[in-house]
N, C-alpha and C positions, 0 to 999 in steps of 0.2 A: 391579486385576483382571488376572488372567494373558491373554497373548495366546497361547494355544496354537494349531497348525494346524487346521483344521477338518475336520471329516468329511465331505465330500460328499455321501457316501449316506445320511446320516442325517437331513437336511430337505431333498431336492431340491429341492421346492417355492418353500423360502427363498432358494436360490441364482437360480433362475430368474427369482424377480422381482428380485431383485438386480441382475442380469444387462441384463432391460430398463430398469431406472432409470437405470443406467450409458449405457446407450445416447441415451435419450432426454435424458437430463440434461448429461451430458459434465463433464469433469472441472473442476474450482475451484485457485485456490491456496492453501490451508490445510492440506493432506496432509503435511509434511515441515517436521521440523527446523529452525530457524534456518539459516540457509547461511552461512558463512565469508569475505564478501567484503572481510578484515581489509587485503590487499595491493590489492586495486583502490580505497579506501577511501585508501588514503596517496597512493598515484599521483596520483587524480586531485584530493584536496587540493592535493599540491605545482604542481602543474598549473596549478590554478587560482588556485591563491593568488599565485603569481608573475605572471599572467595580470591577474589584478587590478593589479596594480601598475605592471604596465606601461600598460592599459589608463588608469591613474587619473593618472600621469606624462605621457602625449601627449594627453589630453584636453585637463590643463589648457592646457599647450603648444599645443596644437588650436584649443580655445577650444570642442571639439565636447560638446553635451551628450548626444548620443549615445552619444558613449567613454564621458561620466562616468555617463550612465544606466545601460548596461551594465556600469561597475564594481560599478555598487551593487548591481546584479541579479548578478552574479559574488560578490560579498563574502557577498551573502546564501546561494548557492549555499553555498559554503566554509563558511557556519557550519549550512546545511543537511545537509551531508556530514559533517562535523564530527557532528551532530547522531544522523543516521544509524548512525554508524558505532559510536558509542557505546549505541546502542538496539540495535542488531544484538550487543555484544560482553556489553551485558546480559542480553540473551534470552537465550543461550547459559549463563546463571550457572545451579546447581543450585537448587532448590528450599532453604528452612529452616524451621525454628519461624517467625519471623514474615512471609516471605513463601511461602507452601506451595505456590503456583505458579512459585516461580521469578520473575524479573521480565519474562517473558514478553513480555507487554502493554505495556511502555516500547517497544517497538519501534509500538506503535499510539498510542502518545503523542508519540512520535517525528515518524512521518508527520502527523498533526496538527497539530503545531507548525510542521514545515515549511510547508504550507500555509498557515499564520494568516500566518504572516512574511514570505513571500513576499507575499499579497496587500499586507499594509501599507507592504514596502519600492517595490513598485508604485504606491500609492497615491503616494506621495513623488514616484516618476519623474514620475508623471503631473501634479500640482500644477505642476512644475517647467517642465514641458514645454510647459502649455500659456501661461506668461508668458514665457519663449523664444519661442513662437510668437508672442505679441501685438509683440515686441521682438529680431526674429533680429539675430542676429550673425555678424562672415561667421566660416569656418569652416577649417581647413585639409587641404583633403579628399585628401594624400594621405597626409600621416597616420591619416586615419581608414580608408582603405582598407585599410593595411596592416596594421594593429594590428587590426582585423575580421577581416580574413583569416586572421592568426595565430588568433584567438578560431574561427572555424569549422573549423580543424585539434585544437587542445588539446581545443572544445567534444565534436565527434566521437570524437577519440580516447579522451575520458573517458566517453562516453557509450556506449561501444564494451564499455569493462569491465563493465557493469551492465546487460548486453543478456541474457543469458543467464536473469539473475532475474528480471526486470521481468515474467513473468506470475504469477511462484511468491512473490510476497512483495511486500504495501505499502510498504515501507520500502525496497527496493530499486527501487520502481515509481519511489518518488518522489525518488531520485539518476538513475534512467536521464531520468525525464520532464525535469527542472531540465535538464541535459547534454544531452539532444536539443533542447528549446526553444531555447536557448543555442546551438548549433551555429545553427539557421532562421533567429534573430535576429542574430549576427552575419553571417549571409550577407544579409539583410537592410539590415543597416550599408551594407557592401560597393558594393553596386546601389545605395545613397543617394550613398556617398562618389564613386563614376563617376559620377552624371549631376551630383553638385555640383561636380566639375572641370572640366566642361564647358559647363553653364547658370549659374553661378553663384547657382543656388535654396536659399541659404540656410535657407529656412524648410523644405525637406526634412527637415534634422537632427533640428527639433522634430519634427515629422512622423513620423519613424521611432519616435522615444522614444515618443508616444503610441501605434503600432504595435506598438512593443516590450511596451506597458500592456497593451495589449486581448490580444495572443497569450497575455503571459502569464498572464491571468485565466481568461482561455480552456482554457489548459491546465491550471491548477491548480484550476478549479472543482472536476472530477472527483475529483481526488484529497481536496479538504480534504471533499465529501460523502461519498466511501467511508470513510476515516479516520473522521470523526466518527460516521459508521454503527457499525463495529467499536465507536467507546469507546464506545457505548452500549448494546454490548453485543445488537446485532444482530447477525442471522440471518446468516452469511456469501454472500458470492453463490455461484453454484450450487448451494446447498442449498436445498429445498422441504420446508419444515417436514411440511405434510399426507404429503407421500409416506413421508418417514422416519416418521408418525405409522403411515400403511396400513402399511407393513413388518414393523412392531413389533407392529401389532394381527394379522395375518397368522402371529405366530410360533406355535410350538405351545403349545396348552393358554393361548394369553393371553386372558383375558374381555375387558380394558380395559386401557386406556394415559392417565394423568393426570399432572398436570405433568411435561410435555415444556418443555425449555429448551434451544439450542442458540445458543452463543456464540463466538465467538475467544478464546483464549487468548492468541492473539499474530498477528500478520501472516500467520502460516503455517500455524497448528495453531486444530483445531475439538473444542470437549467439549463433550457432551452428559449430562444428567441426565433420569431418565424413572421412574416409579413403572409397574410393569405387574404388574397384578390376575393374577394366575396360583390360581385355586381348589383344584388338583391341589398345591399347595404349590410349594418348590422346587425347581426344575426339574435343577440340579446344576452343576458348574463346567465339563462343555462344553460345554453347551448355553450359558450364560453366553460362553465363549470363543469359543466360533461365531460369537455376535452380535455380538461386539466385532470379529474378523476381518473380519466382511462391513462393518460401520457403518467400518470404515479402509478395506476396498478399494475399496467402490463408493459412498460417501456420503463418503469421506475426512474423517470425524472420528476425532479420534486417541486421544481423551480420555472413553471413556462411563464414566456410571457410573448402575448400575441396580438399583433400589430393590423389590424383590418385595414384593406382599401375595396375602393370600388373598380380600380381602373379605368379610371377616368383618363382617356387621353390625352386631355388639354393640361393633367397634371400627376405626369408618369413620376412613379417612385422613381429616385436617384440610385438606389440599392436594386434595380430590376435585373442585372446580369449576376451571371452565373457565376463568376468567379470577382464577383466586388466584396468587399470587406468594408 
């Protein structure tokens, strides 16, 4: 469907409640294109991957399982970034014959996976954590101090790159959220490794690792229910189905409005599909344009596509009930 400019004057009325929805609703991240963040994506790989190593090199040394909890929790990062980056460079691919949307959606299969992974490499920390704790061992806490400290500078800085998306896209929520966690958590280390140089409370180390467990469950709950929302093809957030339903019944000459569907396309972008009973017939292709203009500026779906009838009784849509699919 073409997106030509709209006329103004020509359903005022349309615009106006437009205008309140926006207000009352406030914007979403699904509005825009896939974003480019191909160079902050390599950065903070290298970052971390070296990060990892070093971290995984003075644990053993250490004997901290703190370092080597937060290796793993780093390594998973890395293949989360990894993961991302690759979802992000897909979405960007064109549409073809067998995938007609583009591979859009790999960016919400993306964030999903990071989620799943992350909890299960957590789950790991935490097993580990707690027979450390039944069994501590002592610890060499200034190593652990410093090698955290390095980790809350790399974590930060990487987390620095992917501050800008983190409202406009799940897949870049979920490289900022990993990198901000990760920054908390090694300054967390940090505070364990000072009072273990000083009290000699070995069992602290375990203590953090399971601290490290619960933060990061904590923070990725959110993101593995939004994610799994999206793949199934839910409602995005700040979109209100019934209002975009009023809008559309609201438009001119529309009787009725039946199968309404509003999904993600991908982490950014929102389509919608809608049949609207119009008895005057075809309405024409600006008025069509119109409504596609308003459904992207103030309902930020990028994707409508809309289905006219007349209601002809002699030949009733199959899709006329309320809850047909």
């Amino acid at each position: 469907m073409a997106h030509d400019h709209p006329d103004h004057t020509e359903h005022p009325h349309v615009y106006e409640r437009a205008r309140d929805h926006e207000h009352s609703q406030g914007g979403h991240g699904h509005a825009h294109a896939p974003a480019n963040f191909g160079r902050a994506f390599a950065i903070g790989i290298a970052l971390n991957l070296s990060f990892v190593l070093a971290e995984t090199v003075f644990g053993v040394l250490g004997h901290s399982l703190a370092l080597l909890a937060d290796a793993g929790h780093n390594l998973s990062d890395v293949l989360g970034l990894l993961m991302a980056w690759a979802a992000s460079a897909l979405a960007n691919r064109p549409p073809s014959g067998r995938f007609t949307y583009g591979l859009r959606s790999s960016s919400i299969l993306a964030a999903l996976a990071n989620a799943v992974f992350l909890l299960v490499v957590t789950g790991g920390i935490a097993w580990e954590a707690v027979g450390r704790l039944l069994h501590p061992a002592s610890v060499a806490s200034g190593i652990v101090i410093g090698v955290a400290a390095l980790g809350v500078l790399i974590n930060t800085s990487t987390a620095l790159l992917f501050m800008s998306g983190r409202k406009g896209d799940l897949n870049i929520r979920a490289a900022f959220l990993h990198m901000a966690s990760d920054a908390a958590i090694s300054f967390g280390v940090v505070i364990a490794g000072i009072v273990m140089l000083f009290t000699h409370w070995f069992w602290l180390d375990s203590s953090v690792s399971l601290l490290i467990s619960a933060l990061i469950v904590m923070a990725t709950w959110g993101l593995l229910r939004d994610s799994a929302y999206l793949a199934l093809h839910g409602v995005p957030e700040g979109i209100d189905t019934d209002t975009v339903r009023t809008y559309l019944l609201g438009l001119p000459n529309v009787a009725a409005v039946h199968d309404l569907h509003i999904w993600a396309m991908s982490t950014t972008e929102t389509a919608l599909t809608a049949h609207l009973v119009m008895p005057n017939g075809h309405p024409g292709d600006a008025l069509l344009n119109n409504i596609s203009e308003e459904l992207r500026e103030h309902f930020q779906i990028v994707h409508p596509t809309l289905q006219i009838e007349t209601g002809d009784p002699r030949h009733p849509c199959a899709l006329t009930g309320e809850h047909l699919v």
